[in-house]
N, C-alpha and C positions, 0 to 999 in steps of 0.2 A: 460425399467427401472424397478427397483424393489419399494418395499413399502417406500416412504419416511423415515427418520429413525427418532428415538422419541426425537430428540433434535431439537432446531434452530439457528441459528449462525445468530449473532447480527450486524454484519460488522465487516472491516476491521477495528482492533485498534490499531495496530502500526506495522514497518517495522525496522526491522534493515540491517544496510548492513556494508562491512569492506571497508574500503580505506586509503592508506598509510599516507593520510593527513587529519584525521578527526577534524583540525581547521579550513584548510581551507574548511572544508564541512559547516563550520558553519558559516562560516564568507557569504560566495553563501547563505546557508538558510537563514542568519536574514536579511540578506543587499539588497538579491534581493527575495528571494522568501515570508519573511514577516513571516517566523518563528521565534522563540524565546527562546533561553534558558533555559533548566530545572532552577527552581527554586532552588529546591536540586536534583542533583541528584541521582538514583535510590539504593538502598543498604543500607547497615547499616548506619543512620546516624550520624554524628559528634555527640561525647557526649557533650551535653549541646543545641544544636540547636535544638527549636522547630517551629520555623517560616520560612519561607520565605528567603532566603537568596541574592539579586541578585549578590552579589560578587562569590559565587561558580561559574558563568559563566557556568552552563550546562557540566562539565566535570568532570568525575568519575575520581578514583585515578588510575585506568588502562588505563586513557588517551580516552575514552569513550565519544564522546558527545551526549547529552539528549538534544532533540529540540521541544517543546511543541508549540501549534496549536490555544490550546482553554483550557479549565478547567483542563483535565488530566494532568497527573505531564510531561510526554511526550508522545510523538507520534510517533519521528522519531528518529533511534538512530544509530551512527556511529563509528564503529570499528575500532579500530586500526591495523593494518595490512604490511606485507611487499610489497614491487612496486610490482605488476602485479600479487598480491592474490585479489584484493578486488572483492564486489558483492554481490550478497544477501548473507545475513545471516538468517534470519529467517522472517514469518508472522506470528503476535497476529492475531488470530482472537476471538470474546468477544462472552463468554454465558453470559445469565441476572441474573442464582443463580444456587449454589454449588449444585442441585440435578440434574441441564441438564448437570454439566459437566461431574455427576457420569455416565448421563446415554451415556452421549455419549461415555467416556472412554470404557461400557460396551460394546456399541453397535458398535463402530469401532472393537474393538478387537475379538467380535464376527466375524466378516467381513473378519476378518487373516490378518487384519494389525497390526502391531506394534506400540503399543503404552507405554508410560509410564505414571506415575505424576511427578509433576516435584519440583526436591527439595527445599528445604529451602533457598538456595541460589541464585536458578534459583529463584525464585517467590522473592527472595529482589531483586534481579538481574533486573525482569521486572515492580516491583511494583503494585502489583496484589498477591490477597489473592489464589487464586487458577490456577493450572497450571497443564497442561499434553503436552507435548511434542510426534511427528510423523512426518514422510515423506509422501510425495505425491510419484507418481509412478517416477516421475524426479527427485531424491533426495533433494527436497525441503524442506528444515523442515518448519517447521508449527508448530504452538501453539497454544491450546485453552483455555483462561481464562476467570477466572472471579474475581468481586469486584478489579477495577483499582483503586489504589490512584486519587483524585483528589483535586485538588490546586486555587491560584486564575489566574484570565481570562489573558488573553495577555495583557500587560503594552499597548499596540497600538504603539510602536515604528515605525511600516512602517503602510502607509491605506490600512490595506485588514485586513477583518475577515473572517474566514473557515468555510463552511457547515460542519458540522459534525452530532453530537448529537445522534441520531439513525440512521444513516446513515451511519456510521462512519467515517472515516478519510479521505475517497478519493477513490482513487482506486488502483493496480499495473497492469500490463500486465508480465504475467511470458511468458519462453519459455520452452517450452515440445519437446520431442525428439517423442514421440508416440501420436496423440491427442486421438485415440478413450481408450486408458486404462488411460490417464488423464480424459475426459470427467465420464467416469466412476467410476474415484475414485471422484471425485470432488461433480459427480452429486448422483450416487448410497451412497457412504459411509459418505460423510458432508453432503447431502441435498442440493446443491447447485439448482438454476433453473435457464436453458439458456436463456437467453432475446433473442438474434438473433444470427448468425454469418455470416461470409465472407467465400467463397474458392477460395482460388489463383492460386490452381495448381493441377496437379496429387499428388498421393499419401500424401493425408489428407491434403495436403499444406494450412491454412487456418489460420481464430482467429475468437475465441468462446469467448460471452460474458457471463459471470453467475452471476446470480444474489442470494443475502440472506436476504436483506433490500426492500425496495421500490425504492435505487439506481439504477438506470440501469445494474447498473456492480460493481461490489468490487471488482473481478478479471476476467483477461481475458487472454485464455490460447491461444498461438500462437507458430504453427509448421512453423516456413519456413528451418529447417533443424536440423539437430543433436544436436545443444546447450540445454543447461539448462539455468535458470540465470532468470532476471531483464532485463523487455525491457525499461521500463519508471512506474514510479509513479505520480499518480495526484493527485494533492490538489485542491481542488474545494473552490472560492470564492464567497461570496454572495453577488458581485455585478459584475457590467460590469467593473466600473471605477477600482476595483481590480484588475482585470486581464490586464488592459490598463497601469495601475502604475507600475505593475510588468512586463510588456514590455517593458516600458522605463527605469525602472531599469536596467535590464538584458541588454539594447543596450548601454546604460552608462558607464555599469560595462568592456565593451566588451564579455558577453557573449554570445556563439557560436547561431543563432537560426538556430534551425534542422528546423522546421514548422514554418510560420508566424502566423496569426489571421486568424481562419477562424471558421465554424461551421461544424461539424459532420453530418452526417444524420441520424445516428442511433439512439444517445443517445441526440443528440438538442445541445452536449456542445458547448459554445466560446469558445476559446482554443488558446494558442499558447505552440509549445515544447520550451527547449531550453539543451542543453548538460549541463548533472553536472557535476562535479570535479573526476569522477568515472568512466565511462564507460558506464553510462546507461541515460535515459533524462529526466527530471522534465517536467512535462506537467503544467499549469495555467487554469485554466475553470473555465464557471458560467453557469448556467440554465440548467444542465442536467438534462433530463428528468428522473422524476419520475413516475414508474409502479404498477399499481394492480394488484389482482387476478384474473382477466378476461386476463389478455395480454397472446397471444397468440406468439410463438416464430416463428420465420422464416430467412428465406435466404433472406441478400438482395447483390443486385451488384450493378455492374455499377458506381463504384467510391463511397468510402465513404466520402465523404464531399458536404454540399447545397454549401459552398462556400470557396474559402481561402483553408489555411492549405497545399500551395504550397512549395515541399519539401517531403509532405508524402506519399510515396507508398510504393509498398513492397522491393523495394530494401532499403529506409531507414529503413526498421522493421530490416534489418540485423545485428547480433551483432555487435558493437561495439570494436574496438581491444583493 
């Protein structure tokens, strides 16, 4: 690995993805996952409105839903799209002030990657004072900004509040076609550092957790074969009974569960998956563990889970149709 680079990246701050029905991704977020509605959402706003709106209901005039977590105006935002385009669309990922994002702009593009700022539209687009836009080596875009709008806390509609705060938002699991030149752009060019990883198989077959917070993971890069994309997003609650409510939500509602309840070995999370409205899976967690400057990374096997989480090996890591 090369010299750390002169910026830090503050967590994951928001995800967007596309899907042919971004009501019904909202209707899954508020009803079972305990998300909530942009207040306003992101863009030029309505001339004359300076407050709060809850009638906007989270959806831009592009058909765009904005789904907020905790203070920020949102977190998770869903595209509109034709059947069998949707998927990621992009990761925010947060600097803390306008001189780490110059340096980073400088020192990625030093690197021979591709980068840009991003304009006036994109940054109303994301709500957020400063913006630069780039791919990882899997044509992933990626974002990095700073100064996010923020707004007031979640009405509490459903019992669950979100870790976040310097932590950021959760986590994703993306898929990579190559892992050792994603490890490399991930770890050499954003600074990312591995907490541990798995390998499943010959030829790199495996998932790598990276860390840029004290989270265990904000993202985790997994090869089990040629795809790109979105394997699941998590949102982490800060209790047990959150993640228990949004179980019996999800089995009420009839949604799919890929994974029951169980706990992690790696990162300590309670967890259960469950399928979105998309293609990819909503995870639920609490009590992940948090790392310092002493942790030292490693290989572990032998099954990732102490318990539970029946349903998850590596034939469910496989994309989705």
């Amino acid at each position: 690995m090369s010299a750390p680079p002169p910026f830090s990246l503050a967590g994951l701050g928001y995800v967007g993805v596309r899907a042919p029905d971004p009501l019904g991704w909202r209707d899954f977020a508020t009803g079972v996952c305990g998300l909530e509605p942009a207040l306003i959402p992101p863009g030029p706003r309505p001339t004359g409105l300076a407050l709060p709106n809850p009638e906007v209901g989270g959806v831009a005039d592009d058909g765009t839903v904005f789904l907020k977590m905790d203070r920020r105006q949102w977190r998770f935002a869903v595209h509109p799209c034709a059947e069998g385009e949707g998927g990621l669309a992009y990761l925010g990922f947060e600097l803390t002030r306008d001189d780490e994002l110059a340096s980073a702009i400088e020192s990625i593009a030093k690197a021979g990657i591709a980068i840009r700022e991003g304009t006036e539209e994109e940054r109303a687009a994301r709500s957020v004072g400063g913006l630069a836009v780039l791919e990882d080596p899997a044509g992933h875009r990626l974002e990095l900004f700073v100064r996010p709008i923020v707004d007031e806390h979640l009405r509490g509609d459903q019992p669950i509040e979100f870790l976040t705060g310097g932590l950021g938002m959760g986590h994703v699991v993306v898929y990579v076609p190559e892992i050792e030149a994603a490890l490399a752009f991930y770890r050499d060019v954003l600074g990312f550092r591995r907490t541990d990883y798995m390998n499943f198989g010959p030829d790199g077959m495996g998932i790598h957790f990276l860390r840029c917070t004290a989270r265990h993971h904000s993202i985790a890069l997994l090869q089990v074969g040629p795809p790109q994309g979105l394997q699941h997003v998590m949102f982490e609650a800060t209790s047990l009974d959150g993640v228990g409510r949004a179980h019996d939500r999800a089995l009420a509602a009839g949604v799919p569960i890929s994974s029951n309840l169980g706990r992690h070995r790696n990162d300590k999370t309670v967890s259960f998956y469950m399928q979105g409205p998309s293609g990819f899976d909503v995870e639920i967690g609490w009590d992940g563990l948090l790392v310092d400057e002493d942790w030292v990374e490693h290989e572990f096997a032998g099954g990732g889970d102490d318990w539970g989480h029946h349903g998850l090996d590596a034939e469910s890591l496989q994309p989705k149709d």
